[in-house]
N, C-alpha and C positions, 0 to 999 in steps of 0.2 A: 386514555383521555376521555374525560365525562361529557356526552352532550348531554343539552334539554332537552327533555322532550315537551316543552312546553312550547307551541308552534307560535311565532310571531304574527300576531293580529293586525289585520290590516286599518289602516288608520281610515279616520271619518271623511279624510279626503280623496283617498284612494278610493274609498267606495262610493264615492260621490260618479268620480271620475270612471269608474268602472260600469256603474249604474249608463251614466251616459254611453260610453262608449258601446254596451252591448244594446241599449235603443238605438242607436245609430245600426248597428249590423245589423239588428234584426228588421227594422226597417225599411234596409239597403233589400235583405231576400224578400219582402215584402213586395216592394215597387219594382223590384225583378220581374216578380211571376206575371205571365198575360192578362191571368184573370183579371186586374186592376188596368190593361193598357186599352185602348181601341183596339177594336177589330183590325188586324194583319200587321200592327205595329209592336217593333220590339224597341230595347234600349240595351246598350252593354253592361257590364257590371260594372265600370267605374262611372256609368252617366247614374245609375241608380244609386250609387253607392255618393256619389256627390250632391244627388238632389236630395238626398235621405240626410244626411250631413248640413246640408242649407236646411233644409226646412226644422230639423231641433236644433241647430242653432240661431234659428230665426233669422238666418240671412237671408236669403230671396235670390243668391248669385243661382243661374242658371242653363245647365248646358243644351235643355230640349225647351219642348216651349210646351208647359203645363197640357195647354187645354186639348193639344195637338196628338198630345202621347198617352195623356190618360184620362182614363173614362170616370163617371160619376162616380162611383166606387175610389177611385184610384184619389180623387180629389178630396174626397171624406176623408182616406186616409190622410193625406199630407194635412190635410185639418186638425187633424186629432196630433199629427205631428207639431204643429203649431203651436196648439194647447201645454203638449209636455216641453217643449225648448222655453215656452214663454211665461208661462205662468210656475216651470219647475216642477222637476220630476218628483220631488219630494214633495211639494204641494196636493198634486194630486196622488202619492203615496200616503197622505197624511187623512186625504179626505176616506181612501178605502179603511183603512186602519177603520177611524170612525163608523163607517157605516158599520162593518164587522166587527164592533164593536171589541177589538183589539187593543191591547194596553200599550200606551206610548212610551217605551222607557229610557232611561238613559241616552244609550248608545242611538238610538232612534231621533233624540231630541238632537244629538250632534251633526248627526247627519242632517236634519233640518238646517241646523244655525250655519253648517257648510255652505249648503246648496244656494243661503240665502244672504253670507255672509255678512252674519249677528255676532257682537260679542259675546253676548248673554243666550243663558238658556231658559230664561225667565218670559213666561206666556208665547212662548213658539206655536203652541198650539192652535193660541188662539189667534194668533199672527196667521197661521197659516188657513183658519177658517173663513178668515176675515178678506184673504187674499184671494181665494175662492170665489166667496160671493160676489166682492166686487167685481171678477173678471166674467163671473155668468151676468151679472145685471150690467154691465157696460157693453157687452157682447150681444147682449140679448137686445136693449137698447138701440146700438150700431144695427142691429137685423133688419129690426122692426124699422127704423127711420128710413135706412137706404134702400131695404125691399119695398115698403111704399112709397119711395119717392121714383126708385124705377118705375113703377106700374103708373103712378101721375104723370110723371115725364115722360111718358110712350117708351122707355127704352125696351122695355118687354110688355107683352101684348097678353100675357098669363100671369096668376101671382105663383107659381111653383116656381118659373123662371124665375121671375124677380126675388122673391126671395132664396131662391136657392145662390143667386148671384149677392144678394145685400149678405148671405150667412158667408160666403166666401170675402170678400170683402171686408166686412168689420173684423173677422177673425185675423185678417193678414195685418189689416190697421192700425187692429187693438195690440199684437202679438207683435209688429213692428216687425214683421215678416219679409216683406215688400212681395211677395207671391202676387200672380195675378194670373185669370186665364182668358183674359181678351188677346194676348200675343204681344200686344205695346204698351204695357203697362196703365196707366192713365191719360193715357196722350190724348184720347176719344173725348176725353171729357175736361179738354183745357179750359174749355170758355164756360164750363159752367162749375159758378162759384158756390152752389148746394152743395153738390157732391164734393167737392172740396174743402169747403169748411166741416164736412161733417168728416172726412177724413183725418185733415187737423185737429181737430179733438176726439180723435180715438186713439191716436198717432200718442202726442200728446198727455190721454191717460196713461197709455202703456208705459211708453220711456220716461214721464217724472217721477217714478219711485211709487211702490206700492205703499211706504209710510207714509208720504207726503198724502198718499188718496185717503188713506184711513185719518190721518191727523186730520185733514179738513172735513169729513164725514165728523170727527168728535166735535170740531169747532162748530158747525151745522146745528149738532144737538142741544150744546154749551149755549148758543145762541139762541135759538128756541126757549130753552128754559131760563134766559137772561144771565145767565154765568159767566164770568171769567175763564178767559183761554187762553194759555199760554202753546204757542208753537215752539218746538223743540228747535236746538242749533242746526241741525243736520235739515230741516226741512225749510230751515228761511234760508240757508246756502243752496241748497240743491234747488229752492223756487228761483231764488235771484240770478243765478248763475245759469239754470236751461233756459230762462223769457229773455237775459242779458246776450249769450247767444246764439237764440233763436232772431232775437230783432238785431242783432249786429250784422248776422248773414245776408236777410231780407237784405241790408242797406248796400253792404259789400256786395249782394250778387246786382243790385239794380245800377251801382256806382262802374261796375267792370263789363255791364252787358248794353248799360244807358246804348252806346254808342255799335253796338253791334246784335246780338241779339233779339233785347227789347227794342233794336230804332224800329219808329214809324209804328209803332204798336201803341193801342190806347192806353191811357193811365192805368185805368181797370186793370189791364190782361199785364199791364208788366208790373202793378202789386201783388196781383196773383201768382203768378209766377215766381218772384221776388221771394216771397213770404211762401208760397208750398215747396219750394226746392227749399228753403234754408230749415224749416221745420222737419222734411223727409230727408234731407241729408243727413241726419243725425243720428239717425238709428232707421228708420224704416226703407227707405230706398224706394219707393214709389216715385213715378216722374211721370210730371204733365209735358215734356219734350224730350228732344233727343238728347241728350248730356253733349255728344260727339259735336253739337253744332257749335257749344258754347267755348269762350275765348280762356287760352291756357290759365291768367288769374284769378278767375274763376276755379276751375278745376283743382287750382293750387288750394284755396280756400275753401272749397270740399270738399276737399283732402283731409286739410288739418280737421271740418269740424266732422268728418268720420272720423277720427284718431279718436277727436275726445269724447263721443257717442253720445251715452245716455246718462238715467242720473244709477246708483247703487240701487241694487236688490227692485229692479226694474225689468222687463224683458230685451233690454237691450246691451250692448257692450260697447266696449272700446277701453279708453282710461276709466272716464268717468267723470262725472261733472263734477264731485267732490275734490277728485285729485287734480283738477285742473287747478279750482277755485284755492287751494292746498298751498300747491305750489304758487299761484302768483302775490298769492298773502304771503307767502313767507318772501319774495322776492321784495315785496313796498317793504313792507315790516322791516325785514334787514335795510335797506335804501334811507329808511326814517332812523334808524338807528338804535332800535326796539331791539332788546336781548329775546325776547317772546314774539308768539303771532296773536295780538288781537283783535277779535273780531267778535264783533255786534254784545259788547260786552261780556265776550267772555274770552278766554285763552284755550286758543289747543294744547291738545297732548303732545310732549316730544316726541310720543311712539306712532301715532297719527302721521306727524310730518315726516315723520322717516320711512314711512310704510308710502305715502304718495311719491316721497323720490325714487323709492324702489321699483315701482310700480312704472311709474315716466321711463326710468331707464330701461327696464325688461323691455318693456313695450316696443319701445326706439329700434334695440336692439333684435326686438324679434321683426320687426316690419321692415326695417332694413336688411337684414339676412334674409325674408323671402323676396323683397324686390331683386334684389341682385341672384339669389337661386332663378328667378324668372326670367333677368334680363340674359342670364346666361344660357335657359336652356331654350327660353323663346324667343323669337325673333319678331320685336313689336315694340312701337313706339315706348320710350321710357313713362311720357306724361300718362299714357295707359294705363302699363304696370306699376305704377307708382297708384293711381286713382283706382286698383283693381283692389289691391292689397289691400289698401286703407277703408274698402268698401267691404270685406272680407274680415279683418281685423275689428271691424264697427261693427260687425253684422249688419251691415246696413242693406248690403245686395242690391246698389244702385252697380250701374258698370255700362262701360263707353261699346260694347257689344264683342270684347275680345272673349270672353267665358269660354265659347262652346269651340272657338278656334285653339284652344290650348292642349298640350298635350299632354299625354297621363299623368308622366313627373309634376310636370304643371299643376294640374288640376289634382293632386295630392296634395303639395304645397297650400294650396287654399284652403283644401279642406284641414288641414293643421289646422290655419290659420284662421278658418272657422270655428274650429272646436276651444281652441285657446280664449276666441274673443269670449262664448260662450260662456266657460267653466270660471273666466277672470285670471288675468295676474295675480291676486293674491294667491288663489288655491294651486295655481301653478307652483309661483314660490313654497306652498307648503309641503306640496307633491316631490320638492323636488328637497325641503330641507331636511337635515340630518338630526338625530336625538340630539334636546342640548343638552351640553357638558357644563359639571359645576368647575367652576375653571378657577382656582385658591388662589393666582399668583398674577401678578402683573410686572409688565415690561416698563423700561423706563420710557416716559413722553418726551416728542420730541415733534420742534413744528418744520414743516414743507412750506415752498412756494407754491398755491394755487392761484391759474386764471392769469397770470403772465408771467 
């Protein structure tokens, strides 16, 4: 019997996927060693090996408390960790390439259109340049605004403090992180609407798509030179669809707290409030409160809007704002009686809409199979682990403060459940599909009862 000796090549997802998986190890022995921790504290390998895990996948879920376990060093790294989960490992593989002057070729471009899940392999490159810049001058930006707004606002009394706190800060914001190393997230700074609003718009850059940043940078220029600009489909879905709910949240968290959390609180602090939980439940997980105090329909509603997270090829995860927007257009559209889905004059692809139901369902199916793996091996309220998962699954890393009480199976679980939200349902599906077959023959059709 003849083998090949021709070795089977691993595909452009699998080494997407492999890429990550061995920055997560190597990161886990990183945040291991002392040298990175305070004086006389240690962590176990699965607490390192979880925060390594959150931090490139841009979650923020956490079992120690940042500032308490590790020292300036320790913090830089989880920084630089930030950078690769958020902006893409292939991004800033793409930037060394360039400096050393290294040839981008083929197989390199695919691993790109992977990482960043593109059809095309047309100007990746410059896609990828482009993704860079903006995330150093939006970062750099967040530094500068929030470090000098600490040092005016007394919160530090030095500018190394203060910016060393604005550089931590923008980076968790921009990267849609939710990291923090004050110990309670932003709770310190509920009543002040500066640092808030300039969080929401770092927050904000991050999760609406790095196209949508670049397409509005061209219309910028377009407009300067008095030109004609047309925005692409994909970026008046993904704009209409994050601001549609972003402000539906704001209304639903102030409609289900009106009477319990926000009573007796000024108009001020419960739009604030309102409008910074429904923008950081989305993907960043930052909180100016305690999530625990708020009332279960609430919880349920930031639930759903960590499932549906961020928008495409953003630093954040979940479904996706596309595949939400996806599905409920094909839901009217069938209801109107439309054979097609159209939208804003023009028609999706059938492959498009078949790729968002598959996506919905994995999803379903994967977040449901970790709640019930949790409620089995943990012993804690369902509304918890239900609000834990979907904060894990989003990358979001907001959480009701069950994290650090879970146990190793547990906290396994999540970290999947990290890694998946991260890498996306598509590349899952790819990872996991089979060569296609050219298949010459077909069966005879034949129709079922769906739906009742």
């Amino acid at each position: 019997m003849a083998f090949s000796s021709k070795r089977r090549r691993l595909s452009s997802v699998q080494i997407i996927v492999l890429f990550y998986i061995i920055t997560v190890l190597i990161a886990t022995v990183l945040l291991w060693m002392p040298v990175f921790h305070r004086p006389g504290v240690t962590i176990s390998f699965i607490d390192a090996l979880f925060t390594a895990s959150s931090a490139v996948s841009v979650t923020g879920l956490t079992v120690v408390t940042i500032h308490e376990v590790f020292n300036h060093a320790g913090i830089l790294l989880i920084s630089l960790l930030l950078q690769i989960g958020g902006i893409g490992i292939m991004t800033l593989g793409t930037f060394f390439w360039l400096v050393f002057r290294q040839k981008i070729g083929l197989e390199q471009r695919k691993w790109i259109a992977t990482d960043h899940n593109r059809p095309t392999l047309a100007g990746l490159v410059d896609l990828m340049r482009n993704i860079l810049l903006l995330a150093i001058f939006i970062e750099l930006a967040g530094t500068i605004l929030l470090g000098s707004y600490f040092l005016w606002a007394g919160y530090h009394d030095n500018w190394y403090s203060a910016y060393y706190h604005g550089f931590f800060a923008s980076v968790s914001a921009f990267t849609n992180a939710g990291f923090d190393i004050y110990g309670s997230s932003l709770m310190g700074f509920s009543r002040d609407y500066v640092f808030q609003i300039i969080n929401m718009l770092l927050i904000v850059c991050g999760a609406i798509g790095f196209p949508v940043l670049i397409e509005v940078r061209s219309y910028l220029a377009h407009r300067r030179m008095r030109q004609r600009f047309h925005f692409s489909l994909y970026t008046k879905i993904t704009t209409i669809t994050y601001f549609s709910l972003a402000m539906a949240g704001a209304v639903f968290f102030y409609l289900f707290e009106h009477g319990a959390f926000l009573q007796g609180k000024p108009w001020h602090e419960a739009l604030f409030y309102s409008l910074f939980q429904s923008v950081s439940s989305r993907s960043a997980g930052l909180t100016t409160m305690d999530i625990g105090s708020l009332s279960n329909p609430t919880l349920v509603m930031l639930s759903v809007l960590m499932f549906i997270g961020a928008s495409p090829s953003s630093v954040g995860g979940g479904i996706r704002t596309t595949t939400f927007f996806v599905l409920l257009a094909t839901v009217l559209n069938y209801m109107r009686g439309h054979q097609s889905v159209k939208v804003f004059g023009r028609e999706l692809v059938e492959d498009d809409i078949k790729r968002a139901f598959m996506v919905f369902f994995v999803a379903i199916t994967l977040v449901f199979t970790a709640i019930i793996m949790l409620l089995w091996i943990e012993e804690l309220p369902v509304q918890h682990i239900v609000y834990e998962v979907c904060s894990a699954f989003g990358t979001t890393g907001s959480s009701m403060g069950i994290t650090s009480a879970l146990s190793t199976p547990g906290k396994l679980i999540l970290i999947i459940t990290m890694l998946i939200g991260r890498i996306g349902i598509i590349n899952l599906l790819l990872l996991l599909k089979r060569d296609e077959r050219v298949i010459r023959y077909h069966y005879p059709k034949e129709r079922i009862i769906i739906g009742q």
